[in-house]
FITI-61420 format. One line per field, with one value per residue (C-alpha): residue in one letter; x, y, z; residue number from 1. Coordinates in steps of 0.05 Angstrom, whole numbers, always signed. Layout:
type	A,...
east	X,...
north	Y,...
up	Z,...
seq	NUM,...
***
This chain:
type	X,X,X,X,X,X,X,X,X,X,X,X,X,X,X,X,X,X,X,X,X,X,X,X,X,X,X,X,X,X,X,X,X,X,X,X,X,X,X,X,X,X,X,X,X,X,X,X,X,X,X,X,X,X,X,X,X,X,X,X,X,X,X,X,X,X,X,X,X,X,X,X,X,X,X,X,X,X,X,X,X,X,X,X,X,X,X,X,X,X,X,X,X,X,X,X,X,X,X,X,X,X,X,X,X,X,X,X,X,X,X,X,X,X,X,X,X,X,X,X,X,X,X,X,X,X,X,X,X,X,X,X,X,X,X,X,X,X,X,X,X,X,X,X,X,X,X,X,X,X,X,X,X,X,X,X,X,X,X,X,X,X,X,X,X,X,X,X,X,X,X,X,X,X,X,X,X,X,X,X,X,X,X,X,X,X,X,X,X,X,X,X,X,X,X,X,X,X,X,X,X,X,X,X,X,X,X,X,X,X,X,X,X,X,X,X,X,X,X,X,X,X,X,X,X,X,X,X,X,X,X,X,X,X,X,X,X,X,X,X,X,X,X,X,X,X,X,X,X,X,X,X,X,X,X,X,X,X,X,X,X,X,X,X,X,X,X,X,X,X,X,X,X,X,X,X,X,X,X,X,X,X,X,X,X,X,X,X,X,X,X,X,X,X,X,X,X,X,X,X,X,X,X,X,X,X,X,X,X,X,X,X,X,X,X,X,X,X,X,X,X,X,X,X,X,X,X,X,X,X,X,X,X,X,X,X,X,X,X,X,X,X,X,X,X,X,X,X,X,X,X,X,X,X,X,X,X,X,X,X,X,X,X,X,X,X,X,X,X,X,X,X,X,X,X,X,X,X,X,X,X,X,X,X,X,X,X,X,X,X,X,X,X,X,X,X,X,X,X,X,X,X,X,X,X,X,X,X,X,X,X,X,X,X,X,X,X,X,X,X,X,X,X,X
east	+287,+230,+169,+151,+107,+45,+44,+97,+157,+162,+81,+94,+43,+52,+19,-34,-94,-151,-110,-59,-123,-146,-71,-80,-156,-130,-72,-56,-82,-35,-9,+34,+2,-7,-37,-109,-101,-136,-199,-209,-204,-247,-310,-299,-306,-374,-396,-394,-410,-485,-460,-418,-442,-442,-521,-562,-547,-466,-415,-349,-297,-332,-384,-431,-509,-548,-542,-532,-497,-417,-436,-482,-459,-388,-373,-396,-358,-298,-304,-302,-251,-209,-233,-215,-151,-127,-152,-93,-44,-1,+9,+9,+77,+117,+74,+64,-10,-27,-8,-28,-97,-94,-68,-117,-174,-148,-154,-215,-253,-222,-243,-319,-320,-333,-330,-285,-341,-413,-439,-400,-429,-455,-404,-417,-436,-398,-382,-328,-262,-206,-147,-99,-160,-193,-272,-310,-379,-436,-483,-498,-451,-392,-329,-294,-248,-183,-153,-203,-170,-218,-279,-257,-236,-298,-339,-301,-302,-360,-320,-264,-200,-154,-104,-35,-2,+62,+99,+160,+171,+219,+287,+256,+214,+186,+118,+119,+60,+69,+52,+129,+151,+230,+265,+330,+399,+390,+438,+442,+386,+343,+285,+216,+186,+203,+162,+141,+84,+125,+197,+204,+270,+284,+344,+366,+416,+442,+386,+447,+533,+547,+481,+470,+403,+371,+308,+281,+305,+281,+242,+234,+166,+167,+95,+128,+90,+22,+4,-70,-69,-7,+59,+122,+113,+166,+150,+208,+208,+262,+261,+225,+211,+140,+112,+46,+69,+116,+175,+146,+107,+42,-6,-40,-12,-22,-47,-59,-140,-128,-87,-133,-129,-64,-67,-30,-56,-35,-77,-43,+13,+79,+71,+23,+11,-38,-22,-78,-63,-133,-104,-70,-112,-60,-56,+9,+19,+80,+90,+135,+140,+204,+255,+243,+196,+152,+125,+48,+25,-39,-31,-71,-46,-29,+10,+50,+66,+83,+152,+210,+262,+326,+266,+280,+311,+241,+232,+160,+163,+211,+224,+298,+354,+379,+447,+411,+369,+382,+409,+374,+437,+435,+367,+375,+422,+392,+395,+374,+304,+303,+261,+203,+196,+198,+154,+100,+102,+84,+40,-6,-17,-3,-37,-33,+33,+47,+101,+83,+84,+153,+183,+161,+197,+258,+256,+238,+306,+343,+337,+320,+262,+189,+160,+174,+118,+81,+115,+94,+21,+15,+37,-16,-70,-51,-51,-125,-140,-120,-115,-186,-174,-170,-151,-84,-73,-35,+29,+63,+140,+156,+228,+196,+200,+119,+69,+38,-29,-83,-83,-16,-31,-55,-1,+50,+22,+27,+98,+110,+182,+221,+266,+265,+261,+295,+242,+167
north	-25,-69,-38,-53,-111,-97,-155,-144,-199,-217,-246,-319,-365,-434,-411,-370,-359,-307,-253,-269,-268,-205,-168,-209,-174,-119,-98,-143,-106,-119,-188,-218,-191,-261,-286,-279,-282,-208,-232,-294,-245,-194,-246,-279,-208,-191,-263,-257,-188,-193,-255,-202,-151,-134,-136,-188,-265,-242,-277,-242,-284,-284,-230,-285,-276,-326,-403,-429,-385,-414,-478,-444,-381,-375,-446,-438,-386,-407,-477,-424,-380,-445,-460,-401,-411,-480,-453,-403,-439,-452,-378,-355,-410,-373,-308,-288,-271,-338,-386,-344,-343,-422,-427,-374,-412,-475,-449,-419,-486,-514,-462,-465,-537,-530,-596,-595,-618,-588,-533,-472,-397,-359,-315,-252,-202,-178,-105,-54,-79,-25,-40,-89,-99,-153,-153,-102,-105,-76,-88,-115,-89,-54,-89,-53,+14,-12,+41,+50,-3,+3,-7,-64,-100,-94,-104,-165,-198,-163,-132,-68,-91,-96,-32,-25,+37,+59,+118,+159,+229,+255,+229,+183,+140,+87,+53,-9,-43,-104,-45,-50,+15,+33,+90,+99,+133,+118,+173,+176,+158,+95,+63,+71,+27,-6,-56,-64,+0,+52,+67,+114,+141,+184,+220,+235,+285,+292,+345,+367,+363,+308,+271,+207,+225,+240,+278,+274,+330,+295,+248,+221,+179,+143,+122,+70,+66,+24,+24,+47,+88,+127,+153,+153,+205,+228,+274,+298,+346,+377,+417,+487,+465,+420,+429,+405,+380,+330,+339,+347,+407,+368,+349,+288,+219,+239,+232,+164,+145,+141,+203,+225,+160,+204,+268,+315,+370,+419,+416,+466,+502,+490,+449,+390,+357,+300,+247,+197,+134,+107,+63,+20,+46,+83,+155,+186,+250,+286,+342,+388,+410,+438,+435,+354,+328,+264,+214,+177,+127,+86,+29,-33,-93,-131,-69,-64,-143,-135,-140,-190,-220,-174,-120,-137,-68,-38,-1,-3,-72,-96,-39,-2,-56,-75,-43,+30,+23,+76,+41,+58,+89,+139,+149,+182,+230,+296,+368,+440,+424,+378,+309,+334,+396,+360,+312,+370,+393,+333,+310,+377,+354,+278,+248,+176,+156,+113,+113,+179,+212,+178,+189,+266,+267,+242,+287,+348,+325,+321,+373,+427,+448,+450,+449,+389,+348,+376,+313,+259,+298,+294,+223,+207,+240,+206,+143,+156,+166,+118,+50,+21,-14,+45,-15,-10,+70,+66,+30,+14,+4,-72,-102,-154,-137,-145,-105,-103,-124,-69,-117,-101,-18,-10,-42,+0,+62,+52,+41,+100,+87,+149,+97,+103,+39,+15,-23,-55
up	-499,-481,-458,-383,-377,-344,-292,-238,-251,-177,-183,-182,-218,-179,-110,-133,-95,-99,-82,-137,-183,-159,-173,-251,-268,-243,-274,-326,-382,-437,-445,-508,-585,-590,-526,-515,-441,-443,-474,-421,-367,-404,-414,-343,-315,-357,-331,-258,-258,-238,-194,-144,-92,-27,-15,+19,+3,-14,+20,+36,+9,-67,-63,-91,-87,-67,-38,-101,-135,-116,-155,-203,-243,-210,-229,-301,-309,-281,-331,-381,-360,-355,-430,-451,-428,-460,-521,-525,-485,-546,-557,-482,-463,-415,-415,-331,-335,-374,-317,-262,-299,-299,-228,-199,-229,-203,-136,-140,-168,-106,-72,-91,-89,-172,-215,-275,-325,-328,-368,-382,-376,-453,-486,-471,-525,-575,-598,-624,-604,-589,-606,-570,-523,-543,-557,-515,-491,-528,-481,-402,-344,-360,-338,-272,-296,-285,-262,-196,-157,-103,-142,-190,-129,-98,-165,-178,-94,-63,-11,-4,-14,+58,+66,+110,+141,+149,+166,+185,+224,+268,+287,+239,+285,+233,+245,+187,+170,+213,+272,+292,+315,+304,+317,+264,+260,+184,+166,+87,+32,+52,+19,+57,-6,-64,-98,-165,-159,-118,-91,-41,+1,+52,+66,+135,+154,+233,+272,+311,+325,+363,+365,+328,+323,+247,+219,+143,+100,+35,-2,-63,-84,-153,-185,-235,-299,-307,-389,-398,-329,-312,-348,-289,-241,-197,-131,-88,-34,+9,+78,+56,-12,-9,-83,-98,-161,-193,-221,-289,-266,-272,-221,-252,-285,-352,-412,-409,-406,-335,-324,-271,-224,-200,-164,-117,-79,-29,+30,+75,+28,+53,+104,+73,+8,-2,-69,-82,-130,-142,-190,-141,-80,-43,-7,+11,+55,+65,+112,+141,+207,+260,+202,+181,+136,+151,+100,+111,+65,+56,+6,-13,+13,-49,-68,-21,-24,-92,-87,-103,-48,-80,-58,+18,+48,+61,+122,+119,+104,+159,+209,+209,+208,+267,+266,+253,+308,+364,+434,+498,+517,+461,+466,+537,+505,+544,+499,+523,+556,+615,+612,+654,+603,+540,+567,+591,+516,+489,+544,+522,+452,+458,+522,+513,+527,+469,+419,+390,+462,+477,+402,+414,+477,+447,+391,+431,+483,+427,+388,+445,+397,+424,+349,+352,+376,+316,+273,+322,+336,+261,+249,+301,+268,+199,+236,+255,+180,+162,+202,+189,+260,+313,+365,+330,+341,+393,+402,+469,+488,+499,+497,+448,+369,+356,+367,+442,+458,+491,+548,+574,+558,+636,+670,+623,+635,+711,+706,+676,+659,+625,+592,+514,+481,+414,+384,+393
seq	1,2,3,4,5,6,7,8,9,10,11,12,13,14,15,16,17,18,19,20,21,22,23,24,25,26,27,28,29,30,31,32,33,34,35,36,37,38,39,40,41,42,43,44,45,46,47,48,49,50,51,52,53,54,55,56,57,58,59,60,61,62,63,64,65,66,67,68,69,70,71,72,73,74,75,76,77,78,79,80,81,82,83,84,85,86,87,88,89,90,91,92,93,94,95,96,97,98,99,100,101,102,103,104,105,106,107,108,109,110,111,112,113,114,115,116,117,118,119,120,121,122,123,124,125,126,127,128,129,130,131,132,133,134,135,136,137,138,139,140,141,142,143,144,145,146,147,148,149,150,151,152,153,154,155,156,157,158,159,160,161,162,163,164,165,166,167,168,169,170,171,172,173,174,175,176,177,178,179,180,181,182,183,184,185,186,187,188,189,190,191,192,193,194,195,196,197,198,199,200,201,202,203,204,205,206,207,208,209,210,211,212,213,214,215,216,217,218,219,220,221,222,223,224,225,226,227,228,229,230,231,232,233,234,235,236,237,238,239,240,241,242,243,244,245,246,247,248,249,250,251,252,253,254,255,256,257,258,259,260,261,262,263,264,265,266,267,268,269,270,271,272,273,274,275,276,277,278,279,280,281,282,283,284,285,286,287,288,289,290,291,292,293,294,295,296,297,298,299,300,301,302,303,304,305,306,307,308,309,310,311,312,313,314,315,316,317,318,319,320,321,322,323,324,325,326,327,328,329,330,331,332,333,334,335,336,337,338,339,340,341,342,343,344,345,346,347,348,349,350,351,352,353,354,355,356,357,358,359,360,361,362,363,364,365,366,367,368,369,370,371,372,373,374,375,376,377,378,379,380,381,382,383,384,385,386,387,388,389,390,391,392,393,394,395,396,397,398,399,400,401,402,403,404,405,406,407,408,409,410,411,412,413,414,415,416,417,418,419,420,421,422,423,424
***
């Protein structure tokens, strides 16, 4: 069996831009025996190194210092990254992370307005090579761990990287990470994620006889392998059985040198368990609450675009399909507590009347159960973790499918309307 590659297939090398750069120095660690792609990416790393920052004089799109510095020291060493690169082409035809090196660097000359001929930066200096690696660096800067995704991405562009949010609690309601809010029938096992760093699925079961209404009862989170930082990890919970561990019985990635960039904790036994993947900057929190489990995640944004077209059925990607989307008709279904209780309940712990308020209503009609506004009170303070634009928080009903704009909030909150909606 052939060993994973390192570079995600679904990366495509004509189109590349800085971005598609970024994902290359950062996880393309191990390319062909043969192709020395690894060592061009190693030296133009130690060469812009003292070139990135995000003090005075950087800009935010290179993390350059200094006026001169785009068509100085980046542009040197982007002549010699693209050196580098012809040098080995021979041995690097048809490997991934060879021509989206030579794309990426196209695009950033363009970028930076750099001239194809001119002087090229010094080779760095040389040292103890491990092996497979390439040469390492004696001396100067030390090149980005890359397992930290966070700081090698801001190391390398002078500026943190950009992060989505998604989650899923309760009936399920599903906020995606285009800020479209859903809420599912999704009966069954569905995927919340799957891209080329992380599957996740849910599995709904009916929260009562004759309802088409769903909640969670498990979930199962896949960390796919990364050589150098993780081994596989699987994590799945089920209703009354929320183990801060994986499968395996451990709580980190591994062995692996960067065993550690994976962890799992329990931050409130039973009830909530935290998983941080600093080596592709994401943060996933799973909960239980009322008899359903809910599913939070924070990833980087190039994670979670890492992902191939047969990868399409994502529904933090793009929402719950329309055919397992709850009706307005269903959704008025009324259970053991009458509107204007359920609605008190939430109102107490809830008071913007957003899509958490009106998903908790729905849930607590539903199921007759006051517990639970605890999943959408939860979701919401997830949500306020961590969305780094609090403008965002809150989402309001429209009968459009994007997200509304704060503009419109007043006008909706005068109306009032106790109508449930299908989507935003």
């Amino acid at each position: 069996m052939r060993e994973p590659s390192h570079c995600p297939s679904a990366w495509s090398p004509r189109g590349s831009s800085l971005s598609t750069l970024t994902l290359l120095l950062l996880f393309c660690g191990h390319a062909h025996s043969q192709c020395k792609i690894l060592r061009c990416n190693a030296e133009y790393v130690s060469s812009t190194l003292n070139l990135r920052g995000g003090g005075p004089g950087g800009t935010r799109g290179g993390g350059v210092r200094g006026p001169g510095a785009s068509s100085g020291g980046l542009c040197r060493a982007l002549r010699s990254y693209a050196l580098c690169t012809r040098r080995t082409a021979r041995t690097c035809r048809g490997d991934l992370a060879f021509h989206s090196a030579v794309h990426g660097i196209e695009d950033l000359m363009i970028q930076h307005n750099c001239s194809r001929q001119g002087p090229t930066a010094p080779p760095p200096p040389q040292g103890p090579a491990p092996p497979g690696a390439g040469p390492a660096l004696s001396s100067g800067p030390r090149a980005p761990d890359p397992c930290d995704y966070e700081g090698r991405f801001s190391r390398l562009y002078g500026r943190p990287p950009g992060f989505l949010h998604c989650a899923a609690f309760g009936d399920p309601h599903v906020r995606s990470f285009h800020h479209h809010f859903h809420t599912c029938r999704v009966q069954g096992s569905w995927p919340l994620l799957d891209n080329d760093f992380l599957f996740v699925q849910a599995t709904s079961y009916p929260v009562a006889t004759g309802t088409n209404a769903t909640a969670t009862g498990k979930l199962t989170i896949i960390f796919k392998n990364m050589q150098e930082c993780i081994d596989q990890k699987v994590y799945q919970a089920e209703v009354n059985n929320l183990p801060a561990a994986f499968e395996d019985g451990s709580v980190n990635g591994g062995d692996r040198p960067g065993g550690s960039s994976l962890s799992i904790r329990a931050q409130a036994p039973g009830s909530r368990v935290e998983i941080r993947a600093a080596y592709i900057g994401t943060t996933i929190i799973v909960r239980q609450a009322a008899g359903q489990l809910s599913f939070s995640i924070r990833a980087a944004e190039e994670v979670a675009r890492a992902f191939s077209a047969e990868q399409d059925l994502q529904l933090c990607v793009g929402g719950c399909p329309p055919s397992q989307r709850l009706s307005r008709a269903e959704r008025q279904r009324r259970g053991a507590l009458s509107f204007e209780t359920a609605r008190q309940l939430c109102k107490e712990v809830l008071p913007v009347e957003d899509a958490y308020f009106h998903s908790c209503v729905f849930d607590v009609l539903t199921s007759g159960d006051p517990n639970f506004t605890l999943a959408a009170q939860a979701a919401l303070e997830d949500a306020r973790a961590f969305l780094s634009d609090l403008e965002k928080l809150h989402l309001f009903p429209r009968d459009a499918g994007a997200p509304l704009r704060l503009t419109t909030v007043l006008s909706l909150l005068l109306i009032g309307s106790p109508v449930f909606w299908c989507s935003l």
